[in-house]
N, CA, C, O and CB atoms as a CASP TS submission, in Angstrom:
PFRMAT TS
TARGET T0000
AUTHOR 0000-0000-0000
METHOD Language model
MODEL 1
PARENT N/A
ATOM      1  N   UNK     1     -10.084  13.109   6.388  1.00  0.00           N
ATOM      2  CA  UNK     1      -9.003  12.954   5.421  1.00  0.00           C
ATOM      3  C   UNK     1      -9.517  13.286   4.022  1.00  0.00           C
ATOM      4  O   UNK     1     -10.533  12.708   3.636  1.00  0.00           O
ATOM      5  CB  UNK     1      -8.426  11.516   5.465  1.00  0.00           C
ATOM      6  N   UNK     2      -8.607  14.595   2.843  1.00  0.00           N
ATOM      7  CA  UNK     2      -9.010  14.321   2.179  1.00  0.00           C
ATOM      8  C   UNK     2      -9.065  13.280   1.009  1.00  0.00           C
ATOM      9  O   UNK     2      -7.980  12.875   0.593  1.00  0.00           O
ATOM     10  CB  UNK     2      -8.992  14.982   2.198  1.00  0.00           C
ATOM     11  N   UNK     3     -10.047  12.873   0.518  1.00  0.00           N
ATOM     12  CA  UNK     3      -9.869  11.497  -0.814  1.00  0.00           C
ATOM     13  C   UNK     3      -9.125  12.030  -1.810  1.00  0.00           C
ATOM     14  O   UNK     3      -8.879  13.229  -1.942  1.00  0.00           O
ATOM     15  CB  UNK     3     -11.384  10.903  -1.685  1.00  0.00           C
ATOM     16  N   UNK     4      -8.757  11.133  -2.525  1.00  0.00           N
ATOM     17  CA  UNK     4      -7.884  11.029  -3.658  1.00  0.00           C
ATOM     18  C   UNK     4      -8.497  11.411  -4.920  1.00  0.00           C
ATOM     19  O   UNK     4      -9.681  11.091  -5.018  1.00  0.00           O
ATOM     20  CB  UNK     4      -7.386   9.717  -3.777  1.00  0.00           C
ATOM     21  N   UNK     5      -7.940  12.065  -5.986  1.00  0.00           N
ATOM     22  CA  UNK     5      -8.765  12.242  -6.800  1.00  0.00           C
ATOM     23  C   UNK     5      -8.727  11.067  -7.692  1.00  0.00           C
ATOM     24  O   UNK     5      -7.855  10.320  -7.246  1.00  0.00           O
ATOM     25  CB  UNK     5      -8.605  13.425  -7.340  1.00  0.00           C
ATOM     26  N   UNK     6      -9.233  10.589  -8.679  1.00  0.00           N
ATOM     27  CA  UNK     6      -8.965   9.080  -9.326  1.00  0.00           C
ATOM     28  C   UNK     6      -7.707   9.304 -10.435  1.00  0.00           C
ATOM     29  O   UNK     6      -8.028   8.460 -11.272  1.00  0.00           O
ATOM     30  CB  UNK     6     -10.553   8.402 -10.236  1.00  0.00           C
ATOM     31  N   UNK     7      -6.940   9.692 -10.754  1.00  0.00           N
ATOM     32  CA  UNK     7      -5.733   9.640 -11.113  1.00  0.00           C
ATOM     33  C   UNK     7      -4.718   9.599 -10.017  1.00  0.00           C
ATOM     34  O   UNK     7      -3.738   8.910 -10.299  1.00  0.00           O
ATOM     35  CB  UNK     7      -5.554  10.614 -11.911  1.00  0.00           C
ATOM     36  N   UNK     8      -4.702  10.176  -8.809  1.00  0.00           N
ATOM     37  CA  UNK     8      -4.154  10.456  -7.540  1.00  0.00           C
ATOM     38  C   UNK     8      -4.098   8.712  -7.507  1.00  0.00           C
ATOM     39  O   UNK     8      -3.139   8.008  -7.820  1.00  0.00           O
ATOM     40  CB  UNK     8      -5.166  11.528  -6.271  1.00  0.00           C
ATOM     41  N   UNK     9      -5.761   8.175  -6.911  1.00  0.00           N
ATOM     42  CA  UNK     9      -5.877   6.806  -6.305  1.00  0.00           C
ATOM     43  C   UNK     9      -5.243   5.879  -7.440  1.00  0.00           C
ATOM     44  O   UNK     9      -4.957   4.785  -6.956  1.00  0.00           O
ATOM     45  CB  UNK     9      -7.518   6.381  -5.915  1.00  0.00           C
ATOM     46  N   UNK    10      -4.941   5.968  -8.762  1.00  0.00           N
ATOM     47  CA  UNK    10      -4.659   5.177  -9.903  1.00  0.00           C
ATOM     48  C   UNK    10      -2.682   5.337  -9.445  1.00  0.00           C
ATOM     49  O   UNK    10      -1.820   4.484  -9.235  1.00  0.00           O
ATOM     50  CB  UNK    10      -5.463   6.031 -11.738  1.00  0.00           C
ATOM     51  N   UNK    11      -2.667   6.584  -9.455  1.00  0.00           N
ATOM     52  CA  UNK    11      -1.044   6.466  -9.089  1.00  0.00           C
ATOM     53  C   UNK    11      -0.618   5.774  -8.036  1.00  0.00           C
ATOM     54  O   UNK    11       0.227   4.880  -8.088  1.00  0.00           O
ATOM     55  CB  UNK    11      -0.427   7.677  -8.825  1.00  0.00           C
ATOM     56  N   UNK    12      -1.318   6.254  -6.820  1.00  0.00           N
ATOM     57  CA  UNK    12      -1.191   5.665  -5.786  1.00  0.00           C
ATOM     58  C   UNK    12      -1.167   3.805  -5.929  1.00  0.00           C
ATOM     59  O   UNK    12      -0.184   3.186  -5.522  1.00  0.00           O
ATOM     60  CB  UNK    12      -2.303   6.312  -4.992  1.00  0.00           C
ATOM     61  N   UNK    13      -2.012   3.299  -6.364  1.00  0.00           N
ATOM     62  CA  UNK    13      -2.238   1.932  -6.366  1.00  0.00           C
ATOM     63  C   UNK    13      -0.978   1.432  -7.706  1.00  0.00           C
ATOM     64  O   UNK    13      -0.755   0.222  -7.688  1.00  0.00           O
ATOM     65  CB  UNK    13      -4.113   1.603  -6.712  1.00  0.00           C
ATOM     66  N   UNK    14      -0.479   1.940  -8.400  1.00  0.00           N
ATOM     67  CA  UNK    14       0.500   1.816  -9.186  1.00  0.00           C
ATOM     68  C   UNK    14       1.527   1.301  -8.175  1.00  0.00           C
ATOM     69  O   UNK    14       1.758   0.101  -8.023  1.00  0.00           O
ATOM     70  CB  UNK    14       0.811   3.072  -9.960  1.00  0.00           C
ATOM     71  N   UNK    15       2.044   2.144  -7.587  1.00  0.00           N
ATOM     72  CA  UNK    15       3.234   2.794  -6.362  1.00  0.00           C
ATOM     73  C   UNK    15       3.799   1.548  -5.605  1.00  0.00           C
ATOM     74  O   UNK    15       4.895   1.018  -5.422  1.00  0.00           O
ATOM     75  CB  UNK    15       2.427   3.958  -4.999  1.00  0.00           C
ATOM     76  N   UNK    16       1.964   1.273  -5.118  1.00  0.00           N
ATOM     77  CA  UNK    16       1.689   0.326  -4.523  1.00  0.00           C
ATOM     78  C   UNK    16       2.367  -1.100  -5.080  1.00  0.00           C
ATOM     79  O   UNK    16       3.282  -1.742  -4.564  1.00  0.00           O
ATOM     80  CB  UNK    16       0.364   0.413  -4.486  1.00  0.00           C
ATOM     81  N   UNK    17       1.522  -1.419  -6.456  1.00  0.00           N
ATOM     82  CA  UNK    17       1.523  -2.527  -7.019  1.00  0.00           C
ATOM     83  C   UNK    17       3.021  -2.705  -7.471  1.00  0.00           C
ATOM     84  O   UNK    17       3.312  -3.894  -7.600  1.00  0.00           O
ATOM     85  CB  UNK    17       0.480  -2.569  -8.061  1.00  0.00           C
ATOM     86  N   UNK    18       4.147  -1.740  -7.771  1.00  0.00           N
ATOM     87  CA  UNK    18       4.967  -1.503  -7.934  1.00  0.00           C
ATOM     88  C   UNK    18       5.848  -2.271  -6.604  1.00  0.00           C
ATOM     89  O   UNK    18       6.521  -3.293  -6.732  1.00  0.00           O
ATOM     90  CB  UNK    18       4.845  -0.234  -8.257  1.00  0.00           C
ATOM     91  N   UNK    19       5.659  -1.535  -5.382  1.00  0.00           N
ATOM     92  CA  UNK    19       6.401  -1.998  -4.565  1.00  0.00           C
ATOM     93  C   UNK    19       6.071  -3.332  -4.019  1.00  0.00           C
ATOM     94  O   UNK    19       6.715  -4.071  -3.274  1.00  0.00           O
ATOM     95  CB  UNK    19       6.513  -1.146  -3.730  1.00  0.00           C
ATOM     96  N   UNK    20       5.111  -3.437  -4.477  1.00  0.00           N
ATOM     97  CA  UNK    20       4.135  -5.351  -4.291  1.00  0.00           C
ATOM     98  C   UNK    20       5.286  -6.290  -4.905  1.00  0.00           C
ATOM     99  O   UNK    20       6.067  -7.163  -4.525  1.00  0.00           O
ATOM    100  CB  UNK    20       2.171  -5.705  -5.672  1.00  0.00           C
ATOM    101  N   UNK    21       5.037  -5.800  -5.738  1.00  0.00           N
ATOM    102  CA  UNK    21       6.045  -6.885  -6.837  1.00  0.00           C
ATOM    103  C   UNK    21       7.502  -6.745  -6.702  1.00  0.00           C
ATOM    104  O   UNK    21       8.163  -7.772  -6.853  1.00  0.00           O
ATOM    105  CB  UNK    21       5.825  -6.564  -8.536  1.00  0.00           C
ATOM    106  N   UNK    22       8.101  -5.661  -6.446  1.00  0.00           N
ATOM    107  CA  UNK    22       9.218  -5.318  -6.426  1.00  0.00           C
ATOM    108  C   UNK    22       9.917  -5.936  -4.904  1.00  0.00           C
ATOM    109  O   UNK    22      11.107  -6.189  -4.714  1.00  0.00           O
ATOM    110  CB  UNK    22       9.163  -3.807  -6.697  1.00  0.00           C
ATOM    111  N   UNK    23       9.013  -6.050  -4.126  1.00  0.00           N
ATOM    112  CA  UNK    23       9.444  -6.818  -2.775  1.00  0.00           C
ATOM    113  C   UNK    23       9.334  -8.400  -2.913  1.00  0.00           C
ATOM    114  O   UNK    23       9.522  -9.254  -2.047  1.00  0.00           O
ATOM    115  CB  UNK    23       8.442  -6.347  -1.488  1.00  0.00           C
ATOM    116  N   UNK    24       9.006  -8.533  -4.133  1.00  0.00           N
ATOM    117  CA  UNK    24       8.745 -10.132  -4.186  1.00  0.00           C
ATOM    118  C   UNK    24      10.201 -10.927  -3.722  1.00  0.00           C
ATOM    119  O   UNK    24      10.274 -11.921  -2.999  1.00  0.00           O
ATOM    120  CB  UNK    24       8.267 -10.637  -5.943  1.00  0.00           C
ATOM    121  N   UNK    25      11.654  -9.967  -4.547  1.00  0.00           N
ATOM    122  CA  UNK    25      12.686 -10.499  -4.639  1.00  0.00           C
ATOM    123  C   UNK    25      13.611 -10.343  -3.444  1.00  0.00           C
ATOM    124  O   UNK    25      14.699 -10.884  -3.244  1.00  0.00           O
ATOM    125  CB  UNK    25      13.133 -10.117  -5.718  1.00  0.00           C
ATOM    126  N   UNK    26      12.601  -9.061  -2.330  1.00  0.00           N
ATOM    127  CA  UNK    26      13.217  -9.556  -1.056  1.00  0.00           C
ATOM    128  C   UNK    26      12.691  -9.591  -0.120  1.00  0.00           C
ATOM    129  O   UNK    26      12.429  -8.567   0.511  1.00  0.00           O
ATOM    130  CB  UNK    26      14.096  -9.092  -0.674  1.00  0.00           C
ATOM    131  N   UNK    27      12.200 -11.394   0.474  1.00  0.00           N
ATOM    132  CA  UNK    27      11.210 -11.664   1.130  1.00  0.00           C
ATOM    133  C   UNK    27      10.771 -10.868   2.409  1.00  0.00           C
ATOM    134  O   UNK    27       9.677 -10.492   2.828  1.00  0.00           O
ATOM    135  CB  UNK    27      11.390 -12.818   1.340  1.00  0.00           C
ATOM    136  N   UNK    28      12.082 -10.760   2.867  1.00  0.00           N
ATOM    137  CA  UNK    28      11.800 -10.109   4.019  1.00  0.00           C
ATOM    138  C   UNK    28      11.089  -8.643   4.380  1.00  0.00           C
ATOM    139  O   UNK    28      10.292  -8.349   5.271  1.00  0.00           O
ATOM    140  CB  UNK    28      12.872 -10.113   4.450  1.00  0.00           C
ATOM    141  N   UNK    29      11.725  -7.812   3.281  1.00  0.00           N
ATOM    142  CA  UNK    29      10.799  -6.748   3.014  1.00  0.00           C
ATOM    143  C   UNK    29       9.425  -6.716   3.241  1.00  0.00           C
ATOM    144  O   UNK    29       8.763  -6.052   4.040  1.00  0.00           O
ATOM    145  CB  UNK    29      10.871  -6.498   1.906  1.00  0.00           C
ATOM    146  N   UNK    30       8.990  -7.845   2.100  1.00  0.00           N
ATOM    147  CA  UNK    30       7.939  -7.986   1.688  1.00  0.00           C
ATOM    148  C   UNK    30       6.639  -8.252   2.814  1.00  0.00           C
ATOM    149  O   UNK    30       5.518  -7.743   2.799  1.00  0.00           O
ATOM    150  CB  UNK    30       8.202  -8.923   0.789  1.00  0.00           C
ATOM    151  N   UNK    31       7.184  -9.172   3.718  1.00  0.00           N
ATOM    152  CA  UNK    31       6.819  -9.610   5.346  1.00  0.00           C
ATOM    153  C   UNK    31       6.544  -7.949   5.731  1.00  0.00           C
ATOM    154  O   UNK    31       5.403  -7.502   5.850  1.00  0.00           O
ATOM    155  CB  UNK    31       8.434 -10.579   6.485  1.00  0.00           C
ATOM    156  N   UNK    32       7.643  -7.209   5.886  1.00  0.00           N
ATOM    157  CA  UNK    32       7.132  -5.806   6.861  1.00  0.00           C
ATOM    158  C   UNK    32       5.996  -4.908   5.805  1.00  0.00           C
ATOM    159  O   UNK    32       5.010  -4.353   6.290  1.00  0.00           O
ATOM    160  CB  UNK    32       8.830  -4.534   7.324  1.00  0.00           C
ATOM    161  N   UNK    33       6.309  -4.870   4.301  1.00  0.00           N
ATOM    162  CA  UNK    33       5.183  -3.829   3.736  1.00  0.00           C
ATOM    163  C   UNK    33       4.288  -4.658   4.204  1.00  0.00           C
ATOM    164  O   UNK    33       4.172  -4.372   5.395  1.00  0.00           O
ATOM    165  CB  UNK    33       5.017  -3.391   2.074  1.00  0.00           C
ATOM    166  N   UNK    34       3.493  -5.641   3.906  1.00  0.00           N
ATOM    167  CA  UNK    34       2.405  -6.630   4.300  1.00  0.00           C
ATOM    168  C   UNK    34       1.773  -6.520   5.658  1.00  0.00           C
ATOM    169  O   UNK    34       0.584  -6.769   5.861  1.00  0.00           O
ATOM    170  CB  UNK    34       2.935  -7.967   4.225  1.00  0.00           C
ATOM    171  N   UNK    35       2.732  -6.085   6.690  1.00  0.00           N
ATOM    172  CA  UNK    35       1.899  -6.243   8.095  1.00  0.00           C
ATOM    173  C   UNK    35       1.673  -4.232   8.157  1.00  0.00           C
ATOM    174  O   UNK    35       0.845  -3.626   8.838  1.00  0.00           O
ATOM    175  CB  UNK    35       3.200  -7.265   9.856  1.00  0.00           C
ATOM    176  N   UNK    36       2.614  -3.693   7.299  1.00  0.00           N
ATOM    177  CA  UNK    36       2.465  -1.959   7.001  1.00  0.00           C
ATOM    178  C   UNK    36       1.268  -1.903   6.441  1.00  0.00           C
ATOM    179  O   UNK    36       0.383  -1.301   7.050  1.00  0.00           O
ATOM    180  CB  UNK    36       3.585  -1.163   5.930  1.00  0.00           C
ATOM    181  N   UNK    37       0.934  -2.618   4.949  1.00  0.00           N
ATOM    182  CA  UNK    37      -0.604  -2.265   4.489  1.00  0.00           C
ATOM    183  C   UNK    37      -1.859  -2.682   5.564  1.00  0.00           C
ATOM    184  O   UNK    37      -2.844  -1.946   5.618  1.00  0.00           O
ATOM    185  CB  UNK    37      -0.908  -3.139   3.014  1.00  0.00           C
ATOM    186  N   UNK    38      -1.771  -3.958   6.458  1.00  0.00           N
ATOM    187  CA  UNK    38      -2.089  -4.467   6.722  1.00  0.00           C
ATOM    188  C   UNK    38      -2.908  -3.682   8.032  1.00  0.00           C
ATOM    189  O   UNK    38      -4.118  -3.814   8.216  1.00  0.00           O
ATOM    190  CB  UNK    38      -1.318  -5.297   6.553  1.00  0.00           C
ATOM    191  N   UNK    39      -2.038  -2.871   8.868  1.00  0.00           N
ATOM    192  CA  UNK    39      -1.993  -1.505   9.673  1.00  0.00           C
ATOM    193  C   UNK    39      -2.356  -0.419   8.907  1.00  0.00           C
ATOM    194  O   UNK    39      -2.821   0.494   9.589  1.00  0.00           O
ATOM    195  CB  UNK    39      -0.650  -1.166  10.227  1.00  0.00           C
ATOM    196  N   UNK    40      -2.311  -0.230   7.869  1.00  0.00           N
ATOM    197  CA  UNK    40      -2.725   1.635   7.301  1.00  0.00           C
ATOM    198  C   UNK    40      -4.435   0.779   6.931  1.00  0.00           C
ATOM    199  O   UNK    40      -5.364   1.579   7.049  1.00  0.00           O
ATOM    200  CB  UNK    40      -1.349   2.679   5.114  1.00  0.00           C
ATOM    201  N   UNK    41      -4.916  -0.802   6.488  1.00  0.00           N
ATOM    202  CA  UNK    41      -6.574  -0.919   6.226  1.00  0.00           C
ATOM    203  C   UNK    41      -7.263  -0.667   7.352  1.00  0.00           C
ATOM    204  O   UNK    41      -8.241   0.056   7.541  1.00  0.00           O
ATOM    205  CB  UNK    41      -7.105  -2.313   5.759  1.00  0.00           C
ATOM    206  N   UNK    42      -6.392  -1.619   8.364  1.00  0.00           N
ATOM    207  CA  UNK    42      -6.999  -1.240  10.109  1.00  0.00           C
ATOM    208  C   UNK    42      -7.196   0.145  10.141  1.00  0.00           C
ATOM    209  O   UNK    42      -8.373   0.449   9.947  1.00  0.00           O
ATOM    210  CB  UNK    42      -5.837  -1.584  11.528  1.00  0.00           C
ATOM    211  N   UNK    43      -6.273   1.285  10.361  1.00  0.00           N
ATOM    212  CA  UNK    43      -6.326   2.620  10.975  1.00  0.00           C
ATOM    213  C   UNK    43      -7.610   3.229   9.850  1.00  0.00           C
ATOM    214  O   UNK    43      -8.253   4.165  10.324  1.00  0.00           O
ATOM    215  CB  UNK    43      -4.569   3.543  10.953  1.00  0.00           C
ATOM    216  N   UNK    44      -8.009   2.792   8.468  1.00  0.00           N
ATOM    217  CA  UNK    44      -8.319   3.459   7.494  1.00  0.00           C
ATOM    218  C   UNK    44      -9.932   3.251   8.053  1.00  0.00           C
ATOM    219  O   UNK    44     -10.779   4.142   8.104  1.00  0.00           O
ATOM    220  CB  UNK    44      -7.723   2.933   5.973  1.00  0.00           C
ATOM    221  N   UNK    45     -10.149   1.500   8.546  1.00  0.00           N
ATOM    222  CA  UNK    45     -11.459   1.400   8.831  1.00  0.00           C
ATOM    223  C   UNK    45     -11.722   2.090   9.842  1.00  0.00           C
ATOM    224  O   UNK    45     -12.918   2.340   9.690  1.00  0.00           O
ATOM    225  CB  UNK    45     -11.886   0.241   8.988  1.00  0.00           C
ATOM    226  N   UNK    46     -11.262   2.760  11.161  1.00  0.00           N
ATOM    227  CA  UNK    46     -11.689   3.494  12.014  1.00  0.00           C
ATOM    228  C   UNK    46     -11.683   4.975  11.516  1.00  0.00           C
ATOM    229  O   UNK    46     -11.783   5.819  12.406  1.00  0.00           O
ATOM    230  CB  UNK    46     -10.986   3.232  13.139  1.00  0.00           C
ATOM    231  N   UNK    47     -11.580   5.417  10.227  1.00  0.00           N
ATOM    232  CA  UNK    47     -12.287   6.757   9.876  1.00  0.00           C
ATOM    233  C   UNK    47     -13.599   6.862  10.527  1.00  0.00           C
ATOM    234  O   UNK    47     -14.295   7.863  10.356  1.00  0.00           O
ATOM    235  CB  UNK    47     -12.509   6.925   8.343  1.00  0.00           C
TER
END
């Protein structure tokens, strides 16, 4: 896979932190991104 360049990984983690917070106000969401990030660290550690 290729890496991110560090503005790429800075946006990216924005996006992120963005939709972090932004799911705060609907819990349920928030439950599925959580077990989603939770699945893309798993798949990321078997690089």
């Amino acid at each position: 896979m290729k890496s991110l360049s560090p503005d790429q990984d800075k946006l990216h983690k924005n996006i992120l932190r963005d939709r972090f917070l932004s799911s705060f106000k609907q819990p349920g969401r928030f439950r599925a991104e959580l077990e989603k990030v939770k699945l893309m660290q798993k798949e990321k550690g078997h690089e």
